[in-house]
N, C-alpha and C positions, 0 to 999 in steps of 0.2 A: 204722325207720332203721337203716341198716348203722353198727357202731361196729370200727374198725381200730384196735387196740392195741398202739403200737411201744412195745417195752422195749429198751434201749439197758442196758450194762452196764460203771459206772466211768467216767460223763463228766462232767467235768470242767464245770460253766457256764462261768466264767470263758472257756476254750479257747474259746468258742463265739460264731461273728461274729454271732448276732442279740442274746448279751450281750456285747459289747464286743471278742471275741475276736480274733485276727489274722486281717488278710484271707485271704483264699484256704482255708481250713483245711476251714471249710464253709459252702462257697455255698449250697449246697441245704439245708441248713438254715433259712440267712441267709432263700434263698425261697422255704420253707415259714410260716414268722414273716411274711413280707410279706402273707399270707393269713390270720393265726391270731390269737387272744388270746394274748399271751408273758405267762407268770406269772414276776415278779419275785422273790418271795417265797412260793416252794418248798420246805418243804425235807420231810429224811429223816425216816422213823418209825425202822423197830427195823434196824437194819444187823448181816451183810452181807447178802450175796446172800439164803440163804432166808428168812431172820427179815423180808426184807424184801416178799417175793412170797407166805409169808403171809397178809403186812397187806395186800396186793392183791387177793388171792383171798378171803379172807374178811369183812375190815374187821374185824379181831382186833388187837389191842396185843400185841407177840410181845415184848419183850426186858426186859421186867420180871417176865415169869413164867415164859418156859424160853430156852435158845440155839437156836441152828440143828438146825432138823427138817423133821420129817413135818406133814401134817394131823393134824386130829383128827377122831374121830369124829362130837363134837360139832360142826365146822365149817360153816356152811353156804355154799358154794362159788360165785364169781360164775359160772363157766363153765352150771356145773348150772341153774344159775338160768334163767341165761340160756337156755337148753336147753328147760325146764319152760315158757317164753315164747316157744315157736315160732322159737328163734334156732338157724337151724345154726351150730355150734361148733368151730372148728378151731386148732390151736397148732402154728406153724412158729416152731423153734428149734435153737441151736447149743448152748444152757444145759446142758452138761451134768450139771448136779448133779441136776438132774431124774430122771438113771439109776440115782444111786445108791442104794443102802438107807434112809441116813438122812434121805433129802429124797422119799421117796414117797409117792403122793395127788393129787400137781399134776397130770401132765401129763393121767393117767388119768380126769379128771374132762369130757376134750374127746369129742367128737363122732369127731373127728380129729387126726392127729398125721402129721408131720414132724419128725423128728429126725435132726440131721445131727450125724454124731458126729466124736471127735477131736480136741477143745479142750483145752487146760493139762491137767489130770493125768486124761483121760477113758482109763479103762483099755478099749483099744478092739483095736490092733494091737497082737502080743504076737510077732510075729516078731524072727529075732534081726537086730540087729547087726553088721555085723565094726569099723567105724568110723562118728565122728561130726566134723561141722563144729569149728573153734575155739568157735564161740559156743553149741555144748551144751555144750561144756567148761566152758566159764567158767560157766553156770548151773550145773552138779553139780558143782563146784567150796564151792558153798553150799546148794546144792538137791541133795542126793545125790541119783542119779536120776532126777528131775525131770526134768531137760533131757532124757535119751537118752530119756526116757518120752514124753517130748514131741516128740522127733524121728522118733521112731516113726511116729506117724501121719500125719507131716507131710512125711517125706521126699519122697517122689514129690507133690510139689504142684512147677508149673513157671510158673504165670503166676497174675492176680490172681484169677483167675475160678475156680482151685484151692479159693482162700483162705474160710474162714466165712462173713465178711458178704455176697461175693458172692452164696455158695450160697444164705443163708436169704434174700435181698431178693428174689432171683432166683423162686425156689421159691414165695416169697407173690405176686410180679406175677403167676404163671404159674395161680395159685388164685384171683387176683382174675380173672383172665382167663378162668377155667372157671366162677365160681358168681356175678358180679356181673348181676341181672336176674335171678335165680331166687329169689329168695324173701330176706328178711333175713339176717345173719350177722354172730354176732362172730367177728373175726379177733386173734389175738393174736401177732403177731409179736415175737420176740427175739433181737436180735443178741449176741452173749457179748462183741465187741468194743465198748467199746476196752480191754477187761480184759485184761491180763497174762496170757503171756509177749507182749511189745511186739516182734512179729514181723510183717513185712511185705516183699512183694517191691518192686522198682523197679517204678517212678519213684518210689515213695512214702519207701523205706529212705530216698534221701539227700536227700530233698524238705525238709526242715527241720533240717537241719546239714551240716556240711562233714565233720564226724568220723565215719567208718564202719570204723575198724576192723576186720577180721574176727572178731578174737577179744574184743570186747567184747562185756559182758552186756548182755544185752536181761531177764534176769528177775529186778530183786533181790528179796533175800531180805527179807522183815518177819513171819514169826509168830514167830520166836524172836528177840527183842532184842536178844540178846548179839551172835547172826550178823548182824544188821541193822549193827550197830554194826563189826562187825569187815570187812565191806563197807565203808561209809565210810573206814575208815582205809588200805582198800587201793583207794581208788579213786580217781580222778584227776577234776579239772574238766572235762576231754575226753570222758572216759566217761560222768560226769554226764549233761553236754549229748547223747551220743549216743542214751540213756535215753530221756531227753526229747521228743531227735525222732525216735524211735522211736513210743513215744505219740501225737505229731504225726500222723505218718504214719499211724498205724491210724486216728486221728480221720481225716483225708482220705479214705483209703479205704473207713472206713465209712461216709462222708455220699457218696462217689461211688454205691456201691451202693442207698444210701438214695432217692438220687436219680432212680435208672432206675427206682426201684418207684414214686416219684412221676408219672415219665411214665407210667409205665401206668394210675393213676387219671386223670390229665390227659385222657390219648386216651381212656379209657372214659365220660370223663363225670360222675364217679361225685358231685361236689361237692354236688347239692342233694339227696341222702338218705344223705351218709355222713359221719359224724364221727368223726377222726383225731387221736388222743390220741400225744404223744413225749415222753419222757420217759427217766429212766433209774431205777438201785435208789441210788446214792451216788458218788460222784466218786472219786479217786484221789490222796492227796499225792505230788511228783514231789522230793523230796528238803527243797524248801526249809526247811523245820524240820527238817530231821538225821533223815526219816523214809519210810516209803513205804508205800502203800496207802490205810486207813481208820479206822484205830483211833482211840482214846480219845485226847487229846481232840480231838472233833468238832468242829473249825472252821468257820466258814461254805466255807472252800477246799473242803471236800469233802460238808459237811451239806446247803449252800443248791446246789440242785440246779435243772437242767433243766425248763423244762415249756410245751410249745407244743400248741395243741387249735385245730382247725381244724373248725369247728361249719357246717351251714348255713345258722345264724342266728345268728351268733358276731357279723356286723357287721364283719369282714373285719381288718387288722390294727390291735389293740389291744396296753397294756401294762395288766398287772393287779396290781395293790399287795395284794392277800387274802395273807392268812396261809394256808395251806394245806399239806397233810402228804401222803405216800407214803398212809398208812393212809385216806385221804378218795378214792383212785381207787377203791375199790369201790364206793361209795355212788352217787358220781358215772358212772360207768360202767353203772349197772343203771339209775340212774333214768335216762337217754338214753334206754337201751333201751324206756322205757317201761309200766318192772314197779311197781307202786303197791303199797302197803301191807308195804314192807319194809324193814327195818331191822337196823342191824349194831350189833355192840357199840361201837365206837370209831369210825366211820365217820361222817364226814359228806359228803353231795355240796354238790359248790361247781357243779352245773348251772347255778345261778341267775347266776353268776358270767360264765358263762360268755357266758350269753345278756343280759348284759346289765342281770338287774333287780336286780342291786345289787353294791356295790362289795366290802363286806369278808366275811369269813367266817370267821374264829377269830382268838380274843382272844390263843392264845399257843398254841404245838404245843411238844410234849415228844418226844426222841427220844435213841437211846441204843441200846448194844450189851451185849446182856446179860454180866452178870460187870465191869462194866467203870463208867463215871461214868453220870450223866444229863446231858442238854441239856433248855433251856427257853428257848423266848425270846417277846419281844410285840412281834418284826418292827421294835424298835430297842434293843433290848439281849440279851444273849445269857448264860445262866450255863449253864457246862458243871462241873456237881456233883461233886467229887472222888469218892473211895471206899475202902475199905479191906475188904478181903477176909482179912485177917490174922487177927481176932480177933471176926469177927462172922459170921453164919451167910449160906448162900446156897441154895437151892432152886431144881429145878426141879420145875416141875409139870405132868404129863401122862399120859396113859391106859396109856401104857408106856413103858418104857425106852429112850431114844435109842438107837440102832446106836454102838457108840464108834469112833473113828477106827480105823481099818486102821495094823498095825507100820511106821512110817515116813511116813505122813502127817502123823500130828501138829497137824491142823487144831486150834487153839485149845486145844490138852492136856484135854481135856472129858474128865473122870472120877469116879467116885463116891466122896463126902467120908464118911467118920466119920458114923455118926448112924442114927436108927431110920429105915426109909422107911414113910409112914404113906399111908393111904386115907381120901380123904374129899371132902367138896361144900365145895373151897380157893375156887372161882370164880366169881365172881360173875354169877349169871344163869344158871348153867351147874350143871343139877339132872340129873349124873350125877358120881358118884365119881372121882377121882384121885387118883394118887399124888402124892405128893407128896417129892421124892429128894434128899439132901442131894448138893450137888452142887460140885465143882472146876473151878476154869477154871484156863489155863497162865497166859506171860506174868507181863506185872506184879501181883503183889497190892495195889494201892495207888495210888491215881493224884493229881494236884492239883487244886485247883480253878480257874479262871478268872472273870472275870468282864467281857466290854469289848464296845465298841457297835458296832454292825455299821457305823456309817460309817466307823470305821478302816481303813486299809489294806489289804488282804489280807496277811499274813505278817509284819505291822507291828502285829498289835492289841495296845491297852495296858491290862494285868492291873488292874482298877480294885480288886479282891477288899479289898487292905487301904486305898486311897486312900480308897476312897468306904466307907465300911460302909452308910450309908442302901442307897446303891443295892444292895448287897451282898444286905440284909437281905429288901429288895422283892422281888430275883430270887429268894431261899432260897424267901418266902412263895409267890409265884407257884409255883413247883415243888413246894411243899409242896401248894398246892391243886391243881392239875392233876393229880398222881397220885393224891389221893384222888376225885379226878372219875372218874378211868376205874378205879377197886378196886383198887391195885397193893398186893403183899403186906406185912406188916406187918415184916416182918423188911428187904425194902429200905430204908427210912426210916432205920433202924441203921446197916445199912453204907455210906449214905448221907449222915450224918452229918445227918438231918434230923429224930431221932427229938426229942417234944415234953413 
């Protein structure tokens, strides 16, 4: 059986009309779902972006043992896998972190490759300048550079078919078109949209607000808090909302794209030997908490994520209540494939789920970004675990030293803390040496904890932490045992406030 893997990047459920989302946004989503198992009860493993295609690629737990990286050497790789099982291998994407230094291993593992370059800060075009639009202003405005970095690549794009998602949907129809009927194939397609900067051409720019400004930002700023913050106070309700349907818009655009690649499975035929995984790595907050992007803490707004599979024994469309995790796509993804006798650290497949022979499949998922809280939930309560970084130790661990951020990127202040770097067998199951490095994140040192039940409102949930302590104490336990389920290190427990 052929298995197609859309990766989708920072979508948002909620926004999305086969969960409740507003009409028109995505139809073809909407009828994709009209054919698929829609999973309800989705959510994130280790967030962002690679902490998260890791846990894909390997069925590894990433954000309790190091931040955003490379493979390892120890890793054993779904693509490879699949490979070693007669699967041609290919990867069409816009991802650009894929290029960089400190996220390499992934893409290198395909058969094949497509990489279309030029996304948010992909150092690609490096020609000069003489001027830039209002709205790169207003992004290096907070984002030094950023924006004119960004407009670099971007300039000479004139219609929608310019733009990213075009290219990569476009590019995968055109490879289903060349290899479907020739032998099996995983496909692993990745759209970078609808991630940030929230750029798009007409119809789509004023397709979900009236406000289009020229000189409003389409990219705020969220890794340094301070700037986050000093955006809001210079920002208006208008701009707000322009933000927003700006996002809108890429969502449109990207389900438009998505959609032509649909027709091309539709006229191929491809339904009774191909199974069609959509998904994304974590949603996006769009201000309404006084904040933007993903960070700590992990709401179900941006945790409880996307997830439609369209099986040829799926039983056509269903909703699925399972508990299930970003980290359980590998499992589930190889055993399709039909590879026996394999098994991942943290992974489990929800196959069974899919097809039908049973309802549930995990008792509670644990998720979280490294340096930062935990989440835990059991699919009707939710504790998102404070932290304190101030006074208590933090590690990471891995075969080498992450690449540190480039002068003025500043991704998440990721630097080396005070302290000896020791070599040793830290991981479980994993009978080769690591370092083990004391380690710094930027941002907040300290975070709260929460504690409230997912049938609360979105943006409405009510802090139970000191109301209820029973329930308090159940969630702490819960979390307490789920990370020692999957070995998480002994020093988190500390700065987790869960030590016993």
């Amino acid at each position: 059986m052929n298995v197609v893997f859309v990766l989708l990047d920072s979508v948002n459920r909620q926004d999305l009309q086969p969960y409740g989302g507003p009409a028109g946004v995505t139809p073809n989503l909407a009828r994709l779902a009209d054919n698929s198992v829609r999973f309800d009860n989705h959510f994130v493993g280790s967030l962002p972006c690679m902490p998260a295609r890791r846990e894909i690629f390997t069925g590894r737990k990433d954000f309790l043992w190091r931040p955003w990286g490379h493979l390892e050497p120890f890793d054993v790789i779904l693509p490879r896998v699949a490979a070693n099982h007669g699967y041609k291998t290919m990867l069409i994407t816009d991802h650009y972190h894929y290029w960089e230094e400190n996220a390499n291993g992934y893409m290198e593992s395909f058969q094949g490759l497509q990489m279309i370059r030029g996304y948010e800060n992909d150092n690609w075009n490096v020609d000069p300048v003489d001027d830039v639009p209002e709205w790169v202003k207003a992004i290096d405005r907070y984002r030094p550079g950023w924006g004119t970095r960004y407009y670099r690549n971007v300039r000479d794009f004139h219609d929608e078919r310019d733009f990213f998602s075009a290219k990569v949907f476009g590019q995968a129809a055109q490879w289903v078109e060349n290899n479907y009927g020739h032998g099996n194939f995983f496909l692993q397609v990745e759209s970078f949209g609808a991630h940030e900067p929230f750029h798009v051409p007409e119809p789509y720019r004023s397709m979900w607000t009236q406000n289009t400004d020229p000189s409003y930002n389409l990219w705020p700023p969220y890794q340094d808090p301070a700037v986050m913050q000093r955006f809001f106070a210079d920002t208006s309700a208008e701009e707000l909302d322009f933000i927003r349907g700006q996002y809108f818009g890429k969502l449109s655009m990207l389900d438009h794209w998505l959609g032509e690649f649909l027709d091309t499975l539709d006229r191929l035929q491809v339904w009774d030997d191909t199974m069609l995984v959509v998904t994304t790595d974590h949603g996006h907050e769009l201000g309404q908490r006084g904040t933007f992007a993903k960070s700590y803490p992990h709401y179900d707004s941006h945790a409880n994520i996307p997830l439609l599979v369209r099986h040829p024994k799926g039983g056509g469309a269903r909703d699925s209540k399972a508990l299930t995790s970003t980290v359980d796509l590998n499992a589930t993804l190889i055993e399709a494939m039909g590879v026996g006798g394999y098994s991942a650290p943290h992974s489990r497949s929800f196959l069974p789920v899919i097809l039908g022979q049973r309802e549930s499949h995990r008792s509670a998922v644990l998720y979280g970004t490294y340096g930062q809280g935990a989440g835990v939930t059991d699919g009707e309560t939710v504790l998102l675990q404070g932290f304190d970084n101030t006074q208590h130790p933090l590690y990471l661990y891995s075969t080498r030293i992450p690449a540190l951020p480039m002068p003025g990127r500043g991704f998440d202040g990721l630097e080396l803390a005070a302290g000896a770097i020791e070599a040793g067998r830290f991981i479980p199951g994993v009978d080769l040496p690591v370092w083990r490095i004391p380690w710094k994140v930027g941002g907040a040192q300290s975070g709260p904890s929460v504690v409230y039940r997912r049938s609360d409102p979105l943006f409405a949930e009510e802090n139970r932490l000191q109301t209820d302590p029973g329930l308090t104490r159940r969630m702490r336990d819960l979390l307490h045992q789920v990370m020692e389920d999957e070995g998480t290190p002994a020093e988190q427990y500390v700065r987790l406030g869960l030590s016993q």
